[in-house]
N, C-alpha and C positions, 0 to 999 in steps of 0.2 A: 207123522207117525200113524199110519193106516196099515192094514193088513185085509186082507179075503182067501175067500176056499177055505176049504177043512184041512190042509197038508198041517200032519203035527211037526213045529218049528225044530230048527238044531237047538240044544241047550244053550244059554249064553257061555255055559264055560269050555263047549265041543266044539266050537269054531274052532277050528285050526287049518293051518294049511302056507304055501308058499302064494301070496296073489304076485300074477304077472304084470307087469307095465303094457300097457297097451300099444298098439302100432304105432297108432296115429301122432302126429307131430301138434297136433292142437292141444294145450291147455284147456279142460274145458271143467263147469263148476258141476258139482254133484255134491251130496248130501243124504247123510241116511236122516230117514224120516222116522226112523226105528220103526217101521213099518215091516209086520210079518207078510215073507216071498209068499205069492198068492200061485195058487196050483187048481190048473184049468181042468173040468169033468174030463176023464180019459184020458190026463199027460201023464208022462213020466211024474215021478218026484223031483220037486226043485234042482238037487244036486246033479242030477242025470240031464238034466234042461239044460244046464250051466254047462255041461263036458261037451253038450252036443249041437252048441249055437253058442256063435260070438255074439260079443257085446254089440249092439244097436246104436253107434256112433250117433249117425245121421238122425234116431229120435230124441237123443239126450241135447242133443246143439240145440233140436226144437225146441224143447222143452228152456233149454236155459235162455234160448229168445223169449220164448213166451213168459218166461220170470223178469228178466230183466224191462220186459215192457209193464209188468204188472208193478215192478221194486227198481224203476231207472237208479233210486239211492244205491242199491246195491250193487249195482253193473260192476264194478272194480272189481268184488271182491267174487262176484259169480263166476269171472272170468279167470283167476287167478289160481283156483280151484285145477287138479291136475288127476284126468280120469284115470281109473288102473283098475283094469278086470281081473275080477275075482271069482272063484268059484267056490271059495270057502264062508263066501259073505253073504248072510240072508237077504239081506236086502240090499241098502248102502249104508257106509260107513266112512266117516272121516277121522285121520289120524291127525296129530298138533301139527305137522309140518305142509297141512293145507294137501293134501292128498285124497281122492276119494275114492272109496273102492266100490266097485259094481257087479252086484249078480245081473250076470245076462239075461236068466228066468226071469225077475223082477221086472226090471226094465221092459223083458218083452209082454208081461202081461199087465202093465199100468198104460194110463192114457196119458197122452203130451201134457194135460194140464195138472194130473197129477204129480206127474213127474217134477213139474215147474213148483209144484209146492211144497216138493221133498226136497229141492235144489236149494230155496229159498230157507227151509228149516235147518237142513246141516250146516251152510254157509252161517246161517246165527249162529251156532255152537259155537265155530274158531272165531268170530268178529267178539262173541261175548265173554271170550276167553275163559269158557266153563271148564277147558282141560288145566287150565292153573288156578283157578277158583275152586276147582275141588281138591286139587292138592293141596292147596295150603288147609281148606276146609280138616282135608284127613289129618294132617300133621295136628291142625290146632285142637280135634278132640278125639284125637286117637282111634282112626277108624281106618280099618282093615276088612281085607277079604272081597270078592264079587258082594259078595248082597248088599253091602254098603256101596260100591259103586254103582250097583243097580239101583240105588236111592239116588244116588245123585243125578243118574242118565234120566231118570221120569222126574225129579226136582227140576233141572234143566230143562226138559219137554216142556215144565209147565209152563214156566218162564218165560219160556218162547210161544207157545202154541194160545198163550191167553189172548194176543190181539193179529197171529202173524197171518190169518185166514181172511177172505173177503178181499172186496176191492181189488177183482180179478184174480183171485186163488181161490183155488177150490179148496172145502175142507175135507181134510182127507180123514176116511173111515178109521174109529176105535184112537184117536191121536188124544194124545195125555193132556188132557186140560187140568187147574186148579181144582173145580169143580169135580174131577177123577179121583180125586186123595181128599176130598172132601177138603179142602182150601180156600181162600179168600182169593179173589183174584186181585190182580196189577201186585206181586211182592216180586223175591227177587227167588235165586234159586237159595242161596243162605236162610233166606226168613222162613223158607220153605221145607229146609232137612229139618229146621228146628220144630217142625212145628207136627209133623207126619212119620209114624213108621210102615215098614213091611206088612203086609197083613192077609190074611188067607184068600181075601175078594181080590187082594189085586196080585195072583198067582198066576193071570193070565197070561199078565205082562213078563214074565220071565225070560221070552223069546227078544221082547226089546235090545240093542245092540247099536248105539249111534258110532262107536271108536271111541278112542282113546281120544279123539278132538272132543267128546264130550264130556265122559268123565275123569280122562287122566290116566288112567289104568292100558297099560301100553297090552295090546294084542298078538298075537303068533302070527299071523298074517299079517303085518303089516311091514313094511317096508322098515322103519326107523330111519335115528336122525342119520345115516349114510347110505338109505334108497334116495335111488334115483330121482329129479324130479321135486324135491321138497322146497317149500322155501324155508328161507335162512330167519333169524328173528329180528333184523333190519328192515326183511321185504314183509313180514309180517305184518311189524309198527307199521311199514308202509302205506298199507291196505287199508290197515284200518284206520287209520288219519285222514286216508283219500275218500274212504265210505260216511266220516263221520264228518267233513266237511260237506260229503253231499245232502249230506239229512238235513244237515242246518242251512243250508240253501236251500232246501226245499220242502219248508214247515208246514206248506198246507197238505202236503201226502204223508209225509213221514209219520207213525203212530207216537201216542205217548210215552211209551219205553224205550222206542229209537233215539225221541231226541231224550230219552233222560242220558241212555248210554251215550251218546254223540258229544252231551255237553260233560258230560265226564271223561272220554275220553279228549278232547281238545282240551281240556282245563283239572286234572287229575284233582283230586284232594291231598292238601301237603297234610307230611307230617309235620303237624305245626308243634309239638312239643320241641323236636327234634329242633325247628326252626330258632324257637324263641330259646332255647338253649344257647344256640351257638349265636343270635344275635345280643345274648348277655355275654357269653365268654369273650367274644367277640371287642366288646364295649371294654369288660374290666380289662382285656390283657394289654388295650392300648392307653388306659387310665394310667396316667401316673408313673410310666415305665421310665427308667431310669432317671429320675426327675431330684435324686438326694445322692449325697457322696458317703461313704464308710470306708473303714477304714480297719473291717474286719476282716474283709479278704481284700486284699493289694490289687494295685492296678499290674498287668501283666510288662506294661510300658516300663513299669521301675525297674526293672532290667537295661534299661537303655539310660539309667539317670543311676549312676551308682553313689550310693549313699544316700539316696533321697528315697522315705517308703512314698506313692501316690496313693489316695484313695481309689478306689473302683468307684462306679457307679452301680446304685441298688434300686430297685422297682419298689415303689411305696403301693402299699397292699390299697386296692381302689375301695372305695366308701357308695355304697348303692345306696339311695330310697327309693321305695315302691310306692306309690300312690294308687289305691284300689278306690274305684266308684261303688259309694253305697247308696247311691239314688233309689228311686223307688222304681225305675226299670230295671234293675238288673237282681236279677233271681237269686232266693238261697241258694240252688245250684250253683250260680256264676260265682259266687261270693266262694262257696267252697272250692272250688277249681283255684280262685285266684289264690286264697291261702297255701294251695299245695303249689300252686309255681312261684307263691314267695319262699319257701322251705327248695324249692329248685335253686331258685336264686342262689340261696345261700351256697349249699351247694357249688355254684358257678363260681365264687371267688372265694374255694376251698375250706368252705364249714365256718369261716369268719362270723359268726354272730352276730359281734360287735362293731361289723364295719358295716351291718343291715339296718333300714330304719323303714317301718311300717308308719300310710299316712292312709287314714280312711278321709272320704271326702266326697258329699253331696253338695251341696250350696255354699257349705261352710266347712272348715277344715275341723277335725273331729282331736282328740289324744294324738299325739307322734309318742312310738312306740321305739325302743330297742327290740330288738328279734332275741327272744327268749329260746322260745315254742312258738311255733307258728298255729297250731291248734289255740293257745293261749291266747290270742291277742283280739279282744271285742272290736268288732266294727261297726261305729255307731251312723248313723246317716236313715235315709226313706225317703226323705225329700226328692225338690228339685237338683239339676245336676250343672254345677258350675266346677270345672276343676280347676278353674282358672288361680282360684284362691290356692288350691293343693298347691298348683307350681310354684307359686309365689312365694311359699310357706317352706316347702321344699329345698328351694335354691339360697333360701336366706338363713338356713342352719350354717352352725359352727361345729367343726369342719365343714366347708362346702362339700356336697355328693358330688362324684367322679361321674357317675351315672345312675338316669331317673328312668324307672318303669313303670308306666302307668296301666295298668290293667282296668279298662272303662268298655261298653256299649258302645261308646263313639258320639252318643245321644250330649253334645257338651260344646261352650263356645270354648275354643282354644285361645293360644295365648298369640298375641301378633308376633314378636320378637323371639325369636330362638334365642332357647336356654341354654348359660355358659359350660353344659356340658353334654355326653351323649344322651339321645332319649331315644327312649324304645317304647311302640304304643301295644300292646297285647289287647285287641280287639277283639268284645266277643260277639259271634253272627246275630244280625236280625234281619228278619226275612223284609219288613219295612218300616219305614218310620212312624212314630209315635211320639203324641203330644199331647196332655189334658186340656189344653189352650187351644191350641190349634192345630187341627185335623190334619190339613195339609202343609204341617212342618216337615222340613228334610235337613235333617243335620251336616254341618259340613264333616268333607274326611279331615283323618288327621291331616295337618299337615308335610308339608314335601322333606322339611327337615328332620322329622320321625321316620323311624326303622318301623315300620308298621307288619306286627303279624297275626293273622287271621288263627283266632281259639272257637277252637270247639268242632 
């Protein structure tokens, strides 16, 4: 995001126009840098540069050599990139479909290494998938209009421009750092809208324009998802699987926010509610299914036996206990989370109350509860953490439980023997292990015969 000269910029909302696809048959990466077209003592204005000189092929390749020797992680996704000259575009601009569009003016008045550090900034945009990160962002607090997506395009700059300079990039003139919006740096672009508005010092930037690859907001000029040339959202995932493998092979270049995105993308975050939902529904619907005979609705088979009614078979409604860890690692926080997914629970085998049983449990097993209110029910423990006694306690009520959910740390000796029914373990994260005793204790996992799902 650099810009030079005194030429005053198109507005962001007077961009318009038709951009053309380029000759050339090469795929090549570009990137608006949101950087304002720089206008030489004595030229023409930008627009007039543009009508009256093609695009500069042969220094953009340079330039994306010179990137991809500076970011070899990114080579895939540099390359993948599909130039399209433009005459409507201040500077450069990428749209979602991995397209870039280029002022010829621009391109001919930056230097190869510049260029190499605007190629490298747009290519972020689509890798960090800021054009669906701000859509959902707009949906989820109701934000409309350009000026809101010109918050997101300098939220996103910052995001990126907080470590993407140095170590053979140049940094490029007036580019939107944290430190621009007055910000913290290393956050993300979310932590970023929340935290900064619009404000009369930063009217400069108004000229800023990365595409719709940046903030979502689809452009007149741009091709869309039936121009030529785009890639599809197969080859997309593609890219960025193949860039974010590259990172993590190669930890000692990559920065600190490459490999955070990298290991996010290769390893996404579940929706673990969603998880431990259906790994209960899951459990009750195979408990106990047609295991009793009735004889309130008939077997369809008594058709074939006249004069004989047959009983049907009926699914006996399955019997959960929850066992929650009240050790002295696991937080008021954790404690309330587990309460509201025993109230899920319930829930999961159709509001039955009475077929729920609440078992708190540090060293020693605490009250076994009926499920009332899930708000109602004391969880007494702070101690050390054995659940071993829970399960014991557990599996030796009358009715036996069809299935046991234990919501623990994981910080706990397990039992050697699987329990005579299903078990589900609701894990909550720790970053690493901990011990009063011993420093270098490591808990084991659950084990292989638990349904194990990662909360929080």
């Amino acid at each position: 995001m650099s810009r030079t000269g005194a030429v005053d910029p198109l507005p962001r909302t007077s961009v318009t126009g038709d951009a053309r696809a380029s000759a050339t048959s090469e795929s090549g990466p570009t990137a608006s840098n949101g950087a304002r077209a720089a206008e030489l003592p004595g030229s023409k204005p930008a627009a007039a540069q543009s009508a009256s000189c093609s695009l500069d092929f042969d220094k953009l390749y340079a330039a994306r050599l010179f990137a991809v020797r500076a970011r070899p992680y990114l080579a895939t996704a540099l390359y993948a990139l599909h130039l399209v000259e433009s005459s409507r575009v201040p500077t450069m601009a990428v749209d979602r479909y991995w397209r870039c569009y280029v002022s010829p003016a621009f391109v001919r008045s930056r230097s190869v290494e510049e260029l190499a550090s605007v190629l490298v900034h747009e290519v972020s945009h689509l890798l960090r998938d800021h054009h669906g990160r701000s859509d959902r962002f707009a949906r989820e607090h109701g934000l409309t209009g350009p000026g809101e997506r010109l918050r997101m395009n300098l939220a996103a700059d910052a995001e990126i421009n907080d470590d993407v300079f140095g170590d053979g990039l140049v940094v490029l003139d007036d580019a939107v750092f944290p430190q621009t919006l007055g910000l913290q740096a290393g956050g993300t672009m979310e932590s970023y809208l929340r935290e900064f508005r619009l404000a009369p010092d930063l009217g400069d930037l108004a000229w800023l324009d990365c595409g719709s690859g940046a903030d979502g907001l689809d452009r007149e000029w741009e091709l869309g998802p039936d121009g030529a040339d785009g890639l599809s959202a197969q080859e997309r995932d593609g890219v960025r699987f193949r860039v974010a493998q590259a990172v993590v092979g190669r930890p000692g270049d990559a920065s600190r926010s490459w490999r955070r995105w990298a290991e996010e993308a290769l390893h996404p975050p579940q929706p673990w509610r969603a998880l431990l939902a259906a790994a209960v529904r899951s459990a009750t619907a195979a408990a106990g299914s047609g295991d009793d005979y009735t004889f309130g609705r008939p077997a369809r088979r008594s058709a074939g036996v006249p004069g004989v009614v047959l009983p049907s078979l009926r699914r006996t409604p399955p019997r959960v206990s929850v066992l929650i860890d009240t050790s002295g690692s696991v937080s008021d926080v954790e404690l309330g989370s587990a309460l509201l997914e025993t109230a899920a629970v319930t829930r999961a085998v159709g509001g039955r109350r009475d077929l729920v049983t609440v078992l708190s449990c540090d060293a020693a097993v605490g009250l076994v509860h009926p499920l009332c209110r899930a708000e109602g029910i004391p969880l007494v423990g702070g101690g050390g953490t054995d659940l071993r006694a829970g399960f014991t306690r557990a599996l030796r009520a009358q009715p036996r439980p069809d299935v046991l959910v234990v919501l623990t740390d994981g910080q706990t000796p397990w039992p050697v023997a699987q329990p005579a029914c299903r078990t589900i373990v609701g894990l909550f994260p720790r970053s690493g292990s901990w011990s009063e005793n011993d420093p270098d204790y490591v808990p084991d996992r659950p084990p292989s015969w638990a349904r194990v799902v990662e909360i929080g």
